[in-house]
C-alpha positions, -999 to +999 in steps of 0.1 A: +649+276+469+656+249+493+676+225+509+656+196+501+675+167+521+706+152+534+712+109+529+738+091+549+760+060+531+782+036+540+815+047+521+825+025+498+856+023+482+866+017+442+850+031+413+822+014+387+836-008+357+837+012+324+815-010+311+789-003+337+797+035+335+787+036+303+754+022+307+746+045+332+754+069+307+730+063+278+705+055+305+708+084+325+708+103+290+675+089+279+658+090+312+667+127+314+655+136+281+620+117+286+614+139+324+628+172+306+602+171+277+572+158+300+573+177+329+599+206+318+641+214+334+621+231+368+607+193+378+640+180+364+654+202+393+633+189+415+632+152+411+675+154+412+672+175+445+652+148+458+671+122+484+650+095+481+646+098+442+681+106+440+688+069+458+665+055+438+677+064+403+714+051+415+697+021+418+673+020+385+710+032+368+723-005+380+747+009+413+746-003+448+715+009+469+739+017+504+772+024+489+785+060+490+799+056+455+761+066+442+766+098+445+795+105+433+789+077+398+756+090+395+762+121+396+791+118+369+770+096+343+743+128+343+774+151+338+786+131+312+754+123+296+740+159+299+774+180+285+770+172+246+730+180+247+737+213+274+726+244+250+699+222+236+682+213+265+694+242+283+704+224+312+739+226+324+759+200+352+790+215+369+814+201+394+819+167+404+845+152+433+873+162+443+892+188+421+867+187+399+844+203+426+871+235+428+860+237+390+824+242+394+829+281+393+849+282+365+823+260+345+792+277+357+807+311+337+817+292+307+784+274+307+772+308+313+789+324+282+782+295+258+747+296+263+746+338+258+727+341+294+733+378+313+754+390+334+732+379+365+740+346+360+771+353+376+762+350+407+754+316+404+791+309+416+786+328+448+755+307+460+774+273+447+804+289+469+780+296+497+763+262+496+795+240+504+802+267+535+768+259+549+769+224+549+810+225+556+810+252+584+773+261+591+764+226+604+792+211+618+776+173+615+815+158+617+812+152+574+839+169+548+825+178+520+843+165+490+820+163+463+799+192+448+779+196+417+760+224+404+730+220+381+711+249+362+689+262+339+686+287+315+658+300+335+685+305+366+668+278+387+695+256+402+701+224+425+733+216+440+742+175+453+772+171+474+780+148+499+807+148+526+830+119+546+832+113+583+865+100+586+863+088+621+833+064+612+836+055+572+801+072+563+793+094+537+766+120+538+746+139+509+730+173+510+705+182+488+694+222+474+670+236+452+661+268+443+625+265+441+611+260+475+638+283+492+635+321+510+670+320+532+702+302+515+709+301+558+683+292+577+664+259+582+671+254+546+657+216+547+626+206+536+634+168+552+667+153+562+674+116+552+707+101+569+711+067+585+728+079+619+721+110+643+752+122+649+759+131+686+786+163+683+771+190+661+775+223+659+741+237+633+739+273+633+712+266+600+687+264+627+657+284+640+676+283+673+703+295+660+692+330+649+701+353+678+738+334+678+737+345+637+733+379+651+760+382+674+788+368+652+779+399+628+782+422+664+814+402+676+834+408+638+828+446+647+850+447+678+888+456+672+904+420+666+935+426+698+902+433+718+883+405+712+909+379+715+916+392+750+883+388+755+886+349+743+915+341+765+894+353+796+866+328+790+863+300+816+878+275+796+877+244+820+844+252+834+819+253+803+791+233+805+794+202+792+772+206+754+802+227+748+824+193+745+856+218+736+895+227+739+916+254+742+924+251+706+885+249+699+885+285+708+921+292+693+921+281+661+954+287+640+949+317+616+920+337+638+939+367+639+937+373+604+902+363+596+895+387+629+917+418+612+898+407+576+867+411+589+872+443+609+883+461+580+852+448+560+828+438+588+802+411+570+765+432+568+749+395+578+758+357+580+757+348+540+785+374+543+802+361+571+804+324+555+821+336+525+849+360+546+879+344+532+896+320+559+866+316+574+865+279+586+846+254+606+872+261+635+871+295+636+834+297+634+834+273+660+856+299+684+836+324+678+801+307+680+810+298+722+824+331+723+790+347+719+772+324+734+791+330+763+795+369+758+757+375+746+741+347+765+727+328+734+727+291+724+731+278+691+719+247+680+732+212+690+707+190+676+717+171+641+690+180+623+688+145+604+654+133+609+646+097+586+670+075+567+661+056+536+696+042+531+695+013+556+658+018+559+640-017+553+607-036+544+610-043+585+611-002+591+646-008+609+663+016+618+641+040+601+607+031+579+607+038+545+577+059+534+559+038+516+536+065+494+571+083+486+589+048+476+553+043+458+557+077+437+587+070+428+593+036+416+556+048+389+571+080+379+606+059+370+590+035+354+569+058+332+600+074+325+615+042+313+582+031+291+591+065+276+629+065+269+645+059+239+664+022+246+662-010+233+641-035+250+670-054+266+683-024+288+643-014+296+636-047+307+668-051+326+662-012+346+625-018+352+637-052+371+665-033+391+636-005+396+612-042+412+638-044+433+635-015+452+614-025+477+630-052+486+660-030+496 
């Protein structure tokens, strides 16, 4: 399993035209069908888990290569063109944006219980849970996630596409998972970041780096919760060093007492744990986080681990180049896909000249 990217977009406001919507539909629906009976639902996974192939299916569908809304339309034409064909295919799309995201649990079980898989399957909500508190609390990048869907298989591999806002600068960002490449749901989880802006304040506690501070949180959770925020009101507030970039209210958060007292009585046995301890957020694992570093001596992680962008990425290579034997691999395996779907001529001919246009983004 793995953490296969993250893309940064412009957002966009509005949603697609019915009309177009429904295109993107059938399309989607017979693009899908040709890639799940050639190459199987694991490589299905894969391609979808993919940033750049993600981006560049948004565009073969007929939607805007920069804008935001991708993620969230594409992601809602594969739903929609997925559900009635589900326990055939044995493929099943779960959550979307917004309240539909606070669904996906609910959906994974009844997905779950249509299809007659075990018990096991279960604890597919957990890890959909525990992906949106890494990418929400774990790496603090300054994006609120507001869209989340969860894609699996009757073979219990899964990939997960969400994407966050950064209200203080209109962009969007989108993480990636998969469940093939990955050994740690919390730790360096990427296989490559795509995003078109490095964010300066981050907080990413995914990292290698950020290891022994994983550590301490679990040791800090164990201490009596009266004696540790005594311990938090003694720290040199006003003379951190200046990575710290926090307030007094960074370190006292509303509502720590009781996520304190909650974990006490039921101290997390490691991180994963310590993500899904109910009230939990990114501010009081923020407070925490500088209170071991400061206790313990560690450092976490203040590096955005974005490392290439494809969104604004042109033939020029500014800001970022676009890798050329990735873009090349994916514009042949699309259009393969398209020789191969079931459509009439006019929409084939029509995607495969959207698909040309690619590199001219």
């Amino acid at each position: 399993m793995r953490r296969t990217g993250v893309a940064d977009l412009p957002l966009h406001g509005g949603r697609a035209p019915r009309w177009l919507f429904e295109r993107m539909v059938r399309l989607a629906r017979a693009l899908s069908l040709v890639i799940l009976e050639e190459f199987g639902r694991r490589e299905f996974l894969r391609r979808l888990s993919d940033p750049f192939w993600f981006q560049a299916l948004g565009c073969l569908l007929g939607f805007d290569w920069h804008s935001s809304g991708l993620t969230t339309t594409v992601c809602g034409a594969l739903k929609e063109a997925l559900r009635p064909l589900a326990l055939e295919l044995g493929v099943f799309v779960c959550g979307g944006k917004a309240r539909a995201s606070l669904r996906t649990p609910e959906e994974i079980l009844s997905a779950a219980e249509r299809a007659g898989l075990p018990e096991e399957f279960r604890e597919l909500t957990e890890i959909s849970r525990l992906t949106a508190k890494v990418d929400n609390n774990a790496l603090q990048d300054g994006y609120q996630l507001y869209h989340h869907l969860f894609v699996f298989t009757v073979e219990g591999d899964w990939a997960v596409i969400q994407q966050g806002l950064n209200q203080a600068t209109g962009f969007a960002r989108r993480y990636h998972w998969f469940s093939g490449e990955l050994s740690d749901l919390v730790e360096t989880p990427h296989s490559g970041i795509a995003a078109a802006r490095k964010e300066t304040e981050v907080l990413d506690l995914t990292a290698r780096q950020s290891r022994p501070v994983r550590a301490c949180l679990c040791k800090l959770l164990q201490e009596p919760p009266e004696r540790l925020l005594r311990e938090m009101a003694r720290l040199p507030c006003l003379s951190l060093p200046a990575r710290h970039s926090l307030t007094e209210r960074d370190l006292h958060p509303r509502g720590l007492r009781k996520v304190l007292l909650t974990a006490y009585e039921r101290p997390p046995r490691d991180f994963r744990e310590l993500l899904l301890l109910r009230g939990m957020g990114p501010r009081a694992l923020r407070a925490l986080t500088l209170t071991a570093e400061l206790l313990f001596r560690v450092e976490a992680s203040r590096e955005d681990p974005a490392r290439y962008a494809f969104a604004h990425g042109g033939k020029d290579g500014h800001p970022f180049p676009v890798d050329r034997c990735t873009y090349e691999e994916t514009v042949a395996f699309l259009e393969e896909a398209l020789r191969r779907a079931r459509l009439g001529e006019r929409d084939r001919l029509s995607a495969l000249r959207r698909l040309s246009r690619l590199g001219e983004v």
